[in-house]
N, C-alpha and C positions, 0 to 999 in steps of 0.2 A: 348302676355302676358304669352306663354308658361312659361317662368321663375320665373314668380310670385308662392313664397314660402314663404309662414306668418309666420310659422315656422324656416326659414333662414334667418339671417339679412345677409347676404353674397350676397343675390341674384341679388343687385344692382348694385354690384360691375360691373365694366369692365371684359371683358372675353377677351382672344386671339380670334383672325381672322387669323389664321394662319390656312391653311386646311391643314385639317385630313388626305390628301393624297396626294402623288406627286410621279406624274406615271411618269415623266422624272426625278427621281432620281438615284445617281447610284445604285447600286447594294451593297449588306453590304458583299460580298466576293469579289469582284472589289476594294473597300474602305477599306477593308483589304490591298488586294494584293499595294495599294500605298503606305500604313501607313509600311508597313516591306522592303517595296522597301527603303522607305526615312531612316529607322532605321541601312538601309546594306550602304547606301550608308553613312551617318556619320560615322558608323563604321571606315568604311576604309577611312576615310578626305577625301573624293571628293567633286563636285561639288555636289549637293544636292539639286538645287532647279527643279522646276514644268519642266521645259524644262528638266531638266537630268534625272527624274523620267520615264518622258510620252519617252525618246531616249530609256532606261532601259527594260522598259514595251513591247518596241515593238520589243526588243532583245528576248522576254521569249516567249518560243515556244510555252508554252501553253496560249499564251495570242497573238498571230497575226492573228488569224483568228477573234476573238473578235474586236469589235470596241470600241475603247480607250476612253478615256470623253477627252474635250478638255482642253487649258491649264489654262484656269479660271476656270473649275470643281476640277482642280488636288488644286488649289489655294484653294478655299475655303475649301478640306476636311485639308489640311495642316493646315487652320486658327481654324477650329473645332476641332483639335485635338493639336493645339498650347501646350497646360499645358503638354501633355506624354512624360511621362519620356522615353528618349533615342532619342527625334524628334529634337533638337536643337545642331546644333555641337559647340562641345568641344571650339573656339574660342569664341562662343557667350555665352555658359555659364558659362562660366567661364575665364572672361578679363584678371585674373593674369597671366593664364599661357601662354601667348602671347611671343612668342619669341622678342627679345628686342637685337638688335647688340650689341656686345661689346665694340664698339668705332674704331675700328680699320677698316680704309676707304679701301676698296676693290676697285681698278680701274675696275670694268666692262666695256667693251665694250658697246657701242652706240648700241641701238636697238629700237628706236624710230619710224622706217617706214622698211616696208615690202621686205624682201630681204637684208635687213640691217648686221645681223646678225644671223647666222642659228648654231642651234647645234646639234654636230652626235655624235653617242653612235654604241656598237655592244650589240646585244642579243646574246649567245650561249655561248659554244657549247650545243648547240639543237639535238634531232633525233628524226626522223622520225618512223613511223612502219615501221621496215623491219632489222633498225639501222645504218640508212642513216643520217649521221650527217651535219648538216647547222649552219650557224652564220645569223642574219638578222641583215643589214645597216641599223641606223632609224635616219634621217635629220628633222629637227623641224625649221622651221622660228619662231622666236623668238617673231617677232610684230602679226602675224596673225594666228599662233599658225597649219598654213598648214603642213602636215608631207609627208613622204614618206618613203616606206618599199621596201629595196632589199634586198630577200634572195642568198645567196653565201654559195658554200658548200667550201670556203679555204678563206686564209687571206691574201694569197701571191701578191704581189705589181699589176699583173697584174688584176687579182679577183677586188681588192679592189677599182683601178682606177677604170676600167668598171661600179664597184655599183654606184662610184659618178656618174661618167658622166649622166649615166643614168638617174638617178635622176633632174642631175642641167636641164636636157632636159625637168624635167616634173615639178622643182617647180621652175627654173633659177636660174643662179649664184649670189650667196651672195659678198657685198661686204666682210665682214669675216667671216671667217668658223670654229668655236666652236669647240677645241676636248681636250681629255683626252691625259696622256701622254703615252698609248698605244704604244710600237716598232712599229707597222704597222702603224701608224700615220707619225713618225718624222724620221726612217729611222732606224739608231744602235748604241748602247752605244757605239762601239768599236770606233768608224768614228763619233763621236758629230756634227763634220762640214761638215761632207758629206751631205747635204742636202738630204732626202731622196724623192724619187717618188711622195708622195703625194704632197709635200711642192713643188717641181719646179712645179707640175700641176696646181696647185693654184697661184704660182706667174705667171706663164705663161698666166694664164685665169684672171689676174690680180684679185685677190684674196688672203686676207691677213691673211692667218692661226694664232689660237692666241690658245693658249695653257695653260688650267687650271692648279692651283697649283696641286704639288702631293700629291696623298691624300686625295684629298677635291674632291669628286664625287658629294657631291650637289651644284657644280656651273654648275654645267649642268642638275640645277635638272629640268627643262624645258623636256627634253629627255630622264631624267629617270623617270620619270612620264608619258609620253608617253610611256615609254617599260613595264610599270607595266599594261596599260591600253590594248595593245599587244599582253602580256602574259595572262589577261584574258579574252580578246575578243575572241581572234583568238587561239592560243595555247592549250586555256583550253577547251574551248566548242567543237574545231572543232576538227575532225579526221581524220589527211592531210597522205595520203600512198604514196607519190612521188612527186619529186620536181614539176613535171609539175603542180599538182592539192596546192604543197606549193606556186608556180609564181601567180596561179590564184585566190588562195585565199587571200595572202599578199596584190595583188594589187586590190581586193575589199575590203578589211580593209581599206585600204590608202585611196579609195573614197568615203567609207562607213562614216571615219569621218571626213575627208574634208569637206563632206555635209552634215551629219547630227549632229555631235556633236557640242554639244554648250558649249560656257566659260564662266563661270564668269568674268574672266579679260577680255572677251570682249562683257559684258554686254548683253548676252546670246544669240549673233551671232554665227555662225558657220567662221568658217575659211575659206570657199568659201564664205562669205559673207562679213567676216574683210576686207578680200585680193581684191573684188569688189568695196569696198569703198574706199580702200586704192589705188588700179590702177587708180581710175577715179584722183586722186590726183595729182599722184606722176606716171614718166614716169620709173619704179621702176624694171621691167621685161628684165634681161639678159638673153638670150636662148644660147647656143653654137654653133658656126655659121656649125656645120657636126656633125652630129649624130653617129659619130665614134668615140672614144676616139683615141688620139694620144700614137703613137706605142712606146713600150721601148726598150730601154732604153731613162729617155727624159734627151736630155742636159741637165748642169745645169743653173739657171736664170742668167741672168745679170742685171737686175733691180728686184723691190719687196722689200716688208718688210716683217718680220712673226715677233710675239709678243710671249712673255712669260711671264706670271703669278707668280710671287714665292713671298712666304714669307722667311722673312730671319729671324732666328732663331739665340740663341747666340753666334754659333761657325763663323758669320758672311759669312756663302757660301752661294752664289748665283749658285744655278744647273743647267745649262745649257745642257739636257741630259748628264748627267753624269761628267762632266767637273765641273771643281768648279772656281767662282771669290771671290776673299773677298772684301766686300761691306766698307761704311765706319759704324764708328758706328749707326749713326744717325739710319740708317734702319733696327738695330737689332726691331725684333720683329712684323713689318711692312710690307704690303702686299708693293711691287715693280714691274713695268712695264720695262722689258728687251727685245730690240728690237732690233734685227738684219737688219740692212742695207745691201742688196747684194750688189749694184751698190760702194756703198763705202767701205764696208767691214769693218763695224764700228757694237761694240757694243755699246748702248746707254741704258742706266737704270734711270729711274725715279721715287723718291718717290713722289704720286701723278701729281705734276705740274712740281716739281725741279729738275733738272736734277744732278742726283750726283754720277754716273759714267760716263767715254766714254772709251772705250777700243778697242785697233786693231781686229778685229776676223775677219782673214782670211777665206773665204768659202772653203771648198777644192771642188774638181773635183769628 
C-alpha cells in the first residue's frame, strides 16, 4: 500500500512495469552512429536497410574493434526512430516521384539465372601516388549481382583480352556479355565489319556480345552502380602506392563484396549466397578449359551472333558502329534489336518480335 495517497485520486490508476533499467541496451553514441549511417546511406539512394547499415558499420575504423548490436537491435532502433525526418527514402516518401517508363518497349536481354547475362564497364583513367595511371575492368552478373575487378594500366586489345579472361576464370563465361559502345569493345569505326578482338573472343568461347544504345549509360546501370560503390570503397578510403598492393587490394574488394554485401533485389543475400542457390539449381558454371587466354591476332569467327541495341530516331538510321542502314518507318522513334549473323553474313533487325529488316552484311577479315 506504498501507493496509497488520499490526497491523489491518480493513485489507482495503472502504472508502467517497464524497468527503469536495461543494462543490455545499446549505447545512445552507438544509436546515434546507426541513425546518421541510415540518414548517409538515403542520401545517396542505396540500399538502406539493417543488413547495409550493420556491412557500413563494420567498414568504420572507428567502430571494428567495438562489437556491433545485432540485426534485430539495428531493426528496432530504425522502428523507434521511424517519424525522423531524413530516415525514409525518397521512393517511400514520396510515391509521385517514382520513375514511370515512357511507353517505349526496350528489348533487354534475358537475365533470369546466374551467368545469364553479365555487364562490363571501365573505371579510369585513374592514378596512383607516384602518377601511375590504371583503368579497372568491372564484370557484374546480372542475376546474383557477383562482380569482379581487374585493374589494367592500358586498353590495348591484348590488356583488355587478358582482364576478361581472367575474370570469366573466376566468375565463368556468360551466355551474353553486356557492354557500352566503347572502340576497345567492338574494334574501329573505320573497319565497322572488321569484327574487332573482343567480339571473335566471345564468339569463339561462344558468347554473345550485345551492345547498349549510344548514349544511354543507364542500361548498364547494374555496373555503374557497382563502380560508384568501387570508387568509394576502395578508391576513396584506401591509399594504394603501386600496382602490386592496387592487384591486392581490387581483389579483396571483389571478395569483400561477393561475401559480405547484401541486396535488396536479392532479399538481403549476398551474392555468394544468390549464386549458391542459384548453382544448386541450375548446372550454370562455364569455366575456360586453359587459364591462358588465346594469343593474337584471333582469327575471325565463323559461327556466332552479336546484338545491337539502337533506337531509331526521325532521320531513320540504324548505326551500326558507324555505318548507317535506313530502317522503315514503322521504327522511327523505337528501341530495335540488330543482330549480326557471322555463319550467314545476314543482318537481321527486329522491332520487338517483328522482324522488319534483313540485309547482306558481309564480315570482313
Amino acid at each position: 500500500m506504498a501507493r496509497y495517497d488520499p490526497s491523489d485520486e491518480s493513485w489507482v490508476l495503472d502504472q508502467s512495469r517497464r524497468p527503469k533499467r536495461c543494462p543490455q541496451r545499446v549505447k545512445g553514441e552507438q544509436e546515434a552512429e546507426i541513425i546518421v549511417m541510415r540518414r548517409k546511406l538515403v542520401s545517396e539512394h542505396r540500399f538502406c536497410g539493417p543488413q547495409a547499415i550493420l556491412w557500413e558499420l563494420q567498414e568504420a575504423e572507428d567502430l571494428r574493434s567495438a562489437a556491433l548490436p545485432s540485426l534485430r537491435t539495428v531493426e528496432r532502433i530504425l522502428h523507434r526512430h521511424r517519424d525522423d525526418e531524413g530516415l525514409s527514402p525518397r521512393r517511400e516518401a514520396n510515391a509521385k516521384s517514382r520513375y514511370r517508363p515512357r511507353g517505349k518497349c526496350y528489348p533487354a536481354p534475358a537475365s533470369g539465372r546466374a551467368n545469364l547475362l553479365h555487364q562490363s564497364d571501365f573505371v579510369g583513367p585513374c592514378y596512383l601516388t607516384g602518377g601511375t595511371r590504371f583503368y579497372s575492368l568491372h564484370v557484374v552478373d546480372v542475376a546474383t549481382r557477383r562482380a569482379a575487378v581487374e585493374p589494367i594500366e592500358g586498353r590495348d586489345d591484348e590488356t583488355v583480352l587478358e582482364a576478361f579472361w581472367r575474370i570469366w576464370c573466376r566468375l565463368g563465361k556468360p551466355r551474353c556479355l553486356q557492354l557500352d559502345n566503347e572502340m576497345t569493345f567492338f574494334g574501329s569505326f573505320r573497319y565497322p565489319r572488321a569484327t574487332g578482338q573482343l567480339i571473335r573472343l566471345c564468339l569463339m568461347e561462344h558468347i554473345e556480345p550485345v551492345f547498349i544504345p549510344m548514349r544511354e549509360p543507364w542500361r548498364n546501370g547494374i555496373v555503374e552502380k557497382f563502380n560508384d560503390y568501387y570508387q568509394d570503397k576502395l578508391l576513396g578510403p584506401v591509399t594504394i602506392k603501386n600496382v602490386r598492393h592496387l592487384r591486392e587490394a581490387s581483389l579483396g574488394f571483389e571478395h569483400r563484396h561477393n561475401a559480405q554485401f547484401r541486396y535488396a533485389y536479392l532479399q538481403g543475400k549476398t551474392p555468394n549466397e544468390a549464386f549458391a542457390l542459384e548453382h544448386g539449381r541450375h548446372a550454370c558454371l562455364r569455366l575456360p578449359e586453359t587459364p591462358e587466354v588465346p594469343g593474337l591476332p584471333l582469327p575471325r569467327a565463323k559461327t556466332g551472333r552479336y546484338r545491337l541495341i539502337r533506337f531509331i530516331r526521325s532521320d531513320r538510321k540504324l548505326d551500326i558502329f558507324g555505318e548507317a542502314f535506313l530502317m522503315p518507318k514503322k521504327a522511327v522513334y523505337e528501341y530495335v534489336t540488330a543482330t549480326v549473323d557471322v555463319k550467314e553474313q545476314l543482318l537481321s533487325v527486329k522491332l520487338e518480335e517483328e522482324l522488319i529488316a534483313t540485309i547482306d552484311y558481309k564480315v570482313q577479315h
